[in-house]
C-alpha positions in Angstrom: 62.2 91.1 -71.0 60.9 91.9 -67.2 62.5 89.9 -65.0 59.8 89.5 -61.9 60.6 90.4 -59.0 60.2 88.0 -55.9 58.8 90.6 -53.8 55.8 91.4 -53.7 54.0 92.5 -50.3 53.4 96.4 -50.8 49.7 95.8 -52.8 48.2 98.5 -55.0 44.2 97.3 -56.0 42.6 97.7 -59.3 38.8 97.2 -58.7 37.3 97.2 -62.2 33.6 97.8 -63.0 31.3 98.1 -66.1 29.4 101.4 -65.7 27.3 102.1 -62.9 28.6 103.0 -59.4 31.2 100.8 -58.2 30.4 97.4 -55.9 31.9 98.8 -52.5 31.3 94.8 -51.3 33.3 93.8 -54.4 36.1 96.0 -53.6 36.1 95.4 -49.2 36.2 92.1 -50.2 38.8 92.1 -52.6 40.9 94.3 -49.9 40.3 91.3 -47.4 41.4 88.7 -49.7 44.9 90.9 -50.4 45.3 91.0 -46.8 44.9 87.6 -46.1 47.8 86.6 -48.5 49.7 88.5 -46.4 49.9 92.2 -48.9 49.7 95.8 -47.0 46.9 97.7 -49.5 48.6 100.9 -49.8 46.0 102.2 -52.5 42.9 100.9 -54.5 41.8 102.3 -58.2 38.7 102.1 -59.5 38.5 101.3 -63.6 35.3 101.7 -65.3 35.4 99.5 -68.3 33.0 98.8 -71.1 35.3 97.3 -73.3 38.1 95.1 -71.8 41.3 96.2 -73.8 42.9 92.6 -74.9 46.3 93.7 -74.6 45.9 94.9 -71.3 42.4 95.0 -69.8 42.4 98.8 -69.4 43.2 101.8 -71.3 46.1 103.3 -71.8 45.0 106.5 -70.2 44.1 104.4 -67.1 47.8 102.6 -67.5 49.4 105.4 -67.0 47.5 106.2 -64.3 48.4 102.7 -62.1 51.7 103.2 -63.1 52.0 106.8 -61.7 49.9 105.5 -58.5 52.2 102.5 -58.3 55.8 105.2 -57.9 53.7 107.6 -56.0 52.7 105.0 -53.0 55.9 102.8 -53.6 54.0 99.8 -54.5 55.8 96.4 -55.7 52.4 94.8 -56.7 49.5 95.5 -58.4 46.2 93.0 -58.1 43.6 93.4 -60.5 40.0 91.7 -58.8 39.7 90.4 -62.1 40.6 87.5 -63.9 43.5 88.4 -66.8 44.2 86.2 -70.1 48.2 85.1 -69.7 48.8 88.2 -72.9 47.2 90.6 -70.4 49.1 90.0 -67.3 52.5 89.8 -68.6 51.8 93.2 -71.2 50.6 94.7 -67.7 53.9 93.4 -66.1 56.0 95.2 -68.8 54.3 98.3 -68.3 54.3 98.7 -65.0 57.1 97.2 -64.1 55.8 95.4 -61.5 54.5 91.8 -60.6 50.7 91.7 -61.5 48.2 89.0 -60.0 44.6 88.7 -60.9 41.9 87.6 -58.5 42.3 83.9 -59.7 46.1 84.6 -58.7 45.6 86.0 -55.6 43.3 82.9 -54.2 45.6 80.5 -55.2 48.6 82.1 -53.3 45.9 82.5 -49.8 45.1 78.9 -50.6 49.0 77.6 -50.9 49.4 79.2 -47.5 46.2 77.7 -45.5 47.1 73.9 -46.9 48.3 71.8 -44.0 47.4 68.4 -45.0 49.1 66.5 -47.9 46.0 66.0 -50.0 45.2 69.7 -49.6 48.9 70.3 -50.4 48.7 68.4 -53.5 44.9 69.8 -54.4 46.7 73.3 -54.6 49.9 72.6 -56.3 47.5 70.8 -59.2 45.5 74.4 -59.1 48.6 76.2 -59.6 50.2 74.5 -62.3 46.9 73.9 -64.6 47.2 78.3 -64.2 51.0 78.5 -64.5 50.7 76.2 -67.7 49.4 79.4 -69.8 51.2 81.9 -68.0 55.4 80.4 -69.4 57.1 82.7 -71.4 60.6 82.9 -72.9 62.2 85.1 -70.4 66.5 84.8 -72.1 67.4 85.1 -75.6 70.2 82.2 -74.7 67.2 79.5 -74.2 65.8 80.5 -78.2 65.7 76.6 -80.1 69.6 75.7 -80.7 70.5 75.3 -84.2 72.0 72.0 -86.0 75.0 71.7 -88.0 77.3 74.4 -86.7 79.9 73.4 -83.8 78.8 74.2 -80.9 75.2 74.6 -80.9 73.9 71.0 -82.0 71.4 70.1 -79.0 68.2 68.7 -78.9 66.3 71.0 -80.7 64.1 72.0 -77.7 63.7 75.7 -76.5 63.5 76.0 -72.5 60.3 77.5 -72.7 59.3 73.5 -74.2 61.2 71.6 -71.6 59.1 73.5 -68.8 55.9 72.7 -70.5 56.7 69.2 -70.8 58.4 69.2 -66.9 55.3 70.8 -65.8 52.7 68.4 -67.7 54.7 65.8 -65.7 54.2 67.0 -63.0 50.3 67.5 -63.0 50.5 63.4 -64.4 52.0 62.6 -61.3 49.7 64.7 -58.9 46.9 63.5 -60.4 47.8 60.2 -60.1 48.5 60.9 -56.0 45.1 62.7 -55.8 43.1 59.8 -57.3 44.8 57.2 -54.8 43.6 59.7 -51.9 40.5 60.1 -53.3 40.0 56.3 -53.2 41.1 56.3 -49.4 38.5 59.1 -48.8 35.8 57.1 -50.4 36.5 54.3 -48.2 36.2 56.1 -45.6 32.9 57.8 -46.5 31.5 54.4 -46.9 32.7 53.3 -43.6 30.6 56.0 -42.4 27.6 55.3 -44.2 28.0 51.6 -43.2 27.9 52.5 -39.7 24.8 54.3 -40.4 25.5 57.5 -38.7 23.8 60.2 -40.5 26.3 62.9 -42.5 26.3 66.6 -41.7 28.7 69.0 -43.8 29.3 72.9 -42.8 28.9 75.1 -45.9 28.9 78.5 -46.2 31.0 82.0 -47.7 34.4 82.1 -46.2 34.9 83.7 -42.7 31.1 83.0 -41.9 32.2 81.4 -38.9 32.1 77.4 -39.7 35.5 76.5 -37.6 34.3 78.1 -34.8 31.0 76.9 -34.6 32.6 73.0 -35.6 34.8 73.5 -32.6 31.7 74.6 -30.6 29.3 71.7 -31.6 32.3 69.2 -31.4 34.9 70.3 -29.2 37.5 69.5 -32.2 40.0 72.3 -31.4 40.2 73.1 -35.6 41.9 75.8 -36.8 39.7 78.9 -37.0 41.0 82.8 -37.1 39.2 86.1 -38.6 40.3 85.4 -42.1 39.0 84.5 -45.5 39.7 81.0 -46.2 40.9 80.1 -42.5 40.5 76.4 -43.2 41.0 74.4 -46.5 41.5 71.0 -45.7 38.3 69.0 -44.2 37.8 68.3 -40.6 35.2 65.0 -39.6 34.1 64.6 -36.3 30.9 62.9 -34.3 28.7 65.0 -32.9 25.8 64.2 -30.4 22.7 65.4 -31.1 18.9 64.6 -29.1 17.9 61.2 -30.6 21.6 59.8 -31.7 25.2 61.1 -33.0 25.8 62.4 -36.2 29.1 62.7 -38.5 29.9 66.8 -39.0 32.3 67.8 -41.5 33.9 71.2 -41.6 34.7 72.0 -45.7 36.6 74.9 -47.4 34.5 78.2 -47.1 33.0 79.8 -50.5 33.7 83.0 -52.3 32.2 84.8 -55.0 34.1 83.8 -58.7 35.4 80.9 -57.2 38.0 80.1 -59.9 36.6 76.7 -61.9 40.4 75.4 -61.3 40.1 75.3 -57.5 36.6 73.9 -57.8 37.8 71.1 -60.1 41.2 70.9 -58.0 39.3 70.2 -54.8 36.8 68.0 -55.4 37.6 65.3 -53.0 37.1 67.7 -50.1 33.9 69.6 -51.4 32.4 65.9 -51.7 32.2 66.0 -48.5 29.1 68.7 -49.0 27.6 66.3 -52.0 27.7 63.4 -50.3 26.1 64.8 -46.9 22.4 63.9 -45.8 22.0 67.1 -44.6 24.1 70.8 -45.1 24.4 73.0 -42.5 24.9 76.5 -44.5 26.5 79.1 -42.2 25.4 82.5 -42.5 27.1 86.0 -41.0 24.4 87.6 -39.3 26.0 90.7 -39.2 27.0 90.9 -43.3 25.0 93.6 -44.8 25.4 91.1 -48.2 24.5 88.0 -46.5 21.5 87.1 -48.7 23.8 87.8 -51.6 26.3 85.3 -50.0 23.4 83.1 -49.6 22.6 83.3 -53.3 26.5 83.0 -54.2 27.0 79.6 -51.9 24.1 78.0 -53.4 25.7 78.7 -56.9 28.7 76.8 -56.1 26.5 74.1 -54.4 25.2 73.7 -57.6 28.3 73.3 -59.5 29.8 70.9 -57.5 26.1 68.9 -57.6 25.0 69.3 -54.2 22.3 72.0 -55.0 19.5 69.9 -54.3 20.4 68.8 -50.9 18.1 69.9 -47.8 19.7 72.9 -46.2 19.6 74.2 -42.4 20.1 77.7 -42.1 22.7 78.8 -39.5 22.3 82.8 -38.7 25.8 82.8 -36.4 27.8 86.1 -35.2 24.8 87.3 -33.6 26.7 88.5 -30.4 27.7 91.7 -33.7 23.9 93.2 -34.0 22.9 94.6 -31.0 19.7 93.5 -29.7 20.2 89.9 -31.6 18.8 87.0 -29.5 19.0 83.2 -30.6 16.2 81.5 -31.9 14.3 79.2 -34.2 12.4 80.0 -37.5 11.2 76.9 -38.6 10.0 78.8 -42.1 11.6 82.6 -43.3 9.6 85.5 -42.8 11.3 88.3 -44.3 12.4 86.4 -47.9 15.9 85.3 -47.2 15.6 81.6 -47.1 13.5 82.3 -50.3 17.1 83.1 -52.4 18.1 80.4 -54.6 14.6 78.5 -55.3 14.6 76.5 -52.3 11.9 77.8 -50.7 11.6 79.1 -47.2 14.5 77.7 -45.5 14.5 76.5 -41.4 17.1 79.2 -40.1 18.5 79.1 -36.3 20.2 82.3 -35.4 23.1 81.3 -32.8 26.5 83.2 -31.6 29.2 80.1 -31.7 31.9 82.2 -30.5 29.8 82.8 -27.2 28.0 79.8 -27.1 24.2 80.9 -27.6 22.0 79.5 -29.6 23.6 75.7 -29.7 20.9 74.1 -27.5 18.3 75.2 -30.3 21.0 74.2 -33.3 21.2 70.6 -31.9 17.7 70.0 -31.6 17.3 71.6 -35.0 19.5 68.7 -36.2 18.6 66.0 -34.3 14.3 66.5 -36.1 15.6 67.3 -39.4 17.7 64.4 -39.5 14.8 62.4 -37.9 16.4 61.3 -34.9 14.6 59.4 -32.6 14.6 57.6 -29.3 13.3 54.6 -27.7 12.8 54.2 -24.4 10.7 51.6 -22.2 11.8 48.9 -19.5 13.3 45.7 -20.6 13.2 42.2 -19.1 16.8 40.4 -19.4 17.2 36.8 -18.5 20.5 35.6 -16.6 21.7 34.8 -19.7 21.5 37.7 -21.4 24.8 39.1 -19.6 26.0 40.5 -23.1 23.3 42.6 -24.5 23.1 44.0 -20.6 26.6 45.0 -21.2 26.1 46.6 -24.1 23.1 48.4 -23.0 25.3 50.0 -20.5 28.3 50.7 -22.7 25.8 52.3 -25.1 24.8 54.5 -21.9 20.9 53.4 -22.8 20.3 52.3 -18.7 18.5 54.8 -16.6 17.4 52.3 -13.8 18.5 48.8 -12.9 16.2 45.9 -10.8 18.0 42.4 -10.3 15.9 39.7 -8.8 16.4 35.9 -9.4 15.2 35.5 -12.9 17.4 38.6 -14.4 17.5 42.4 -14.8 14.9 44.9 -14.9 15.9 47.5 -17.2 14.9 50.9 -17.8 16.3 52.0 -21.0 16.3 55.5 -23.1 18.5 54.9 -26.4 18.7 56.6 -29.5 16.7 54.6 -32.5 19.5 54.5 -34.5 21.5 52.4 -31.5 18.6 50.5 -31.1 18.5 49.6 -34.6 22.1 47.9 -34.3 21.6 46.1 -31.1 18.2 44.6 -32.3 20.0 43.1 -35.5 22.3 41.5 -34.0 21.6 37.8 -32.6 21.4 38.1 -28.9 19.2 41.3 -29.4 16.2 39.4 -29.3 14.9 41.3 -26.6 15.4 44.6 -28.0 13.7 44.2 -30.9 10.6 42.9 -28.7 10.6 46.6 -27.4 11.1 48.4 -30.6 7.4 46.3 -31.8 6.1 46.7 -28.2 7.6 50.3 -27.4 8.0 52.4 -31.2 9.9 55.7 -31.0 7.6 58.8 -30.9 7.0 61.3 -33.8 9.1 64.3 -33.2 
C-alpha cells in the first residue's frame, strides 16, 4: 500500500478539459488557488478528456505521462482542477507515487489555513471530515478484522479502518452540535440588528475582488485583506455611515467557480449573512478580463444559498489597474453586464478602494437605494424638555441652538431613521410634531 507522504509543497497541475481549446481562465485560476495553499507550480498538463476513466480519470497513455512529468520536475504533488471519486484519487496515488488532491481538496486545505475564528475553525473541520469520510482506506495488513477462537487474536471484531469511521462520525456529531449552538448566537445577534432597525448591507463577490479592502475603506475596520484568493473566511460586521443614516456592513467569504456543495453546506451560518441582508453589495474586478463570467458565477452561488433574489448594487473596484478608468455612477448598464443572471440592468459604481476614489459616489449610492432619508427643520423645546435636548445633541442632529426664557430653539438635521426612534419614545412628543409638520424629502 502507498504510504502518503506528508510533504507536499513542490505542485505539478493537471488541467483537464473536454474537447475544444483549453480554458486558460480555468487553468490561471487553478494556478492561483495552488499558490495560495502555499504549493510552488513547477509544471501544468493539459488532459483532454471525453470519457473520464473511473479508475483514474485519465488514460493510461496520459498516466504515464504525469508520472514521467512528475520525476522530470521533481514534483511531490500532483493537483487535478477536478473533482476525483475516493477510487480515483487513491488508484492515481499508487501510480504516481505521489500525494494527489483534487480541486475540492485543494480549497479545503486554503480554507483550513485562512480560518481564524472558532466558528470558522469548526465550519472547516466539519468540511473536511464529511470529504475525509469516503476517502479511509486500509493502509496495514496488521489492522485486517481479528479472528475469534484462537489465542491471541480474540478482539472485538472491528477492523481499524471501522474504528475511524465510527471516531470520525463522532466527531462530525459533536461539531455539529457546536455549530448549531453558534449558529443560535449569530441569530441573536442578527435580530438585535434588525431590532435596532439599522438597515443590513453584506459584501459579495468572486474571491480577491477586493471586498476587505474596500470594507476597511467604507468602515475603517482594519480587516484582514492581502492579494490572495480566499483572504478572508470568517465574517466581519461593522456600522457604517452613509447620507440619510448608518447602516450594518458585513464582509462574507469571497466566491469561486465549483464551489464544492460541502463548503457551501459547511458555512452556512456565515453566508447568511448575504441571505439575510436588505441589500448586497456585489464586488466586481474592474480589471478581470472574465468579470462578467464572475458576475454570472456569484449569482449562481447566490442562488444556492437563497439569496438570488435580493437587490444587488454593482461595485466596479480596482479601477486604479485600467488605465484611463475614472469613478463614476451608472444608475442602469449600458454595455449588457448588469444584464448577466436575469436581473436586469444592474446600478454599478466604479470605485478604486485601495486609493480611495470613487467612495463619495458608493455611499450616496447606498444611502438612496436603501432609502435613507433625513429630516431637518427647527424645533421648539420647553424647559422641560432637558432630555430629548440631550439626546438631540448626543445624536449629533443640532446645527444651531437659541435659548430665551421659555426654552431652546433648535435647528435640527437628523437622519429619518434616528428620528423614527426619538419620536416613539415618550418624551419625543415634539419630534414627531416635526416629522407631520416637516416630512423628509424624496431622494
Amino acid at each position: 500500500m502507498f504510504e502518503r507522504s506528508r510533504k507536499g509543497e513542490q505542485a505539478l497541475l493537471i488541467q483537464p478539459h473536454a474537447g475544444g481549446p483549453p480554458d486558460d481562465g480555468l487553468l490561471e485560476e487553478f494556478a492561483d488557488l495552488a499558490r495560495s495553499a502555499g504549493a510552488n507550480v513547477l509544471a501544468v498538463l493539459q488532459a483532454r478528456i471525453d470519457r473520464p476513466n473511473p479508475a483514474t480519470l485519465v488514460g493510461s497513455g496520459k498516466l504515464e505521462e504525469v508520472k514521467a512529468a512528475a520525476e522530470a520536475t521533481g514534483a511531490d504533488l500532483v493537483l487535478v482542477n477536478h473533482p476525483l471519486t475516493p477510487v480515483q484519487e487513491r488508484n492515481l496515488e499508487k501510480a504516481l507515487q505521489r500525494r494527489v488532491v483534487d480541486r475540492t481538496g485543494l480549497i479545503l486545505d486554503i480554507f483550513s489555513q485562512r480560518a481564524r475564528s472558532a466558528e470558522g475553525k469548526l465550519q472547516v473541520e466539519l468540511a473536511q471530515l464529511k470529504h475525509m469520510a469516503t476517502r479511509l482506506v486500509r493502509g496495514w495488513t496488521h489492522l485486517e478484522r481479528q479472528r475469534g477462537g484462537s489465542i491471541g487474536l480474540r478482539g472485538p471484531g472491528e477492523t481499524q479502518l471501522e474504528t475511524d469511521r465510527r471516531l470520525l462520525q463522532k466527531r462530525v456529531e459533536q461539531l455539529q452540535k457546536r455549530l448549531d449552538k453558534v449558529e443560535v448566537q449569530r441569530t441573536q445577534m442578527r435580530r438585535a440588528r434588525v431590532r435596532s432597525e439599522l438597515p443590513r448591507i453584506a459584501l459579495v463577490g468572486y474571491t480577491n475582488a477586493g471586498k476587505s479592502t474596500l470594507f476597511n475603506a467604507l468602515t475603517g475596520a482594519g480587516a484582514y485583506a492581502a492579494d490572495q484568493l480566499f483572504a478572508t473566511l470568517d465574517p466581519t460586521v461593522r456600522r457604517i455611515a452613509l447620507p440619510g443614516g448608518n447602516a450594518v456592513l458585513a464582509d462574507t467569504v469571497g466566491f469561486v467557480r465549483d464551489l464544492p456543495h460541502e463548503l457551501v453546506a459547511a458555512f452556512r451560518s456565515t453566508l447568511s449573512e448575504a441571505r439575510d441582508a436588505d441589500l448586497l453589495l456585489h464586488v466586481v474586478d474592474a480589471a478581470d478580463p472574465l468579470r462578467d463570467e464572475r458576475i454570472a458565477q456569484v449569482d449562481a452561488v447566490l442562488a444556492e444559498i437563497g439569496a438570488g433574489d435580493l437587490p444587488q448594487l454593482l461595485v466596479y473596484n480596482k479601477i486604479d489597474r485600467i488605465d484611463g478608468a475614472l469613478p463614476r455612477h451608472d444608475h442602469a448598464a449600458e454595455d449588457g453586464a448588469g444584464d448577466v443572471g436575469g436581473q436586469g440592468a444592474r446600478e454599478r459604481v466604479w470605485v478604486s478602494a485601495r486609493d480611495g476614489l470613487g467612495l463619495d459616489a458608493l455611499r450616496q449610492a447606498l444611502g438612496a437605494r436603501l432609502g435613507l432619508r433625513r429630516v431637518q427643520g427647527e424645533l421648539r423645546l420647553p424647559p422641560e424638555a432637558g432630555r430629548l435636548r440631550a439626546r438631540l445633541h448626543a445624536l449629533d442632529a443640532v446645527r444651531g441652538e437659541e435659548h430665551d426664557g421659555d426654552g431652546w430653539c433648535l435647528r435640527l438635521d437628523l437622519a429619518e431613521a434616528d428620528a423614527l426612534r426619538v419620536a416613539s419614545q415618550p418624551w419625543g412628543a415634539p419630534v414627531r410634531a416635526l416629522l407631520v409638520d416637516h416630512p423628509a424629502p424624496d431622494r
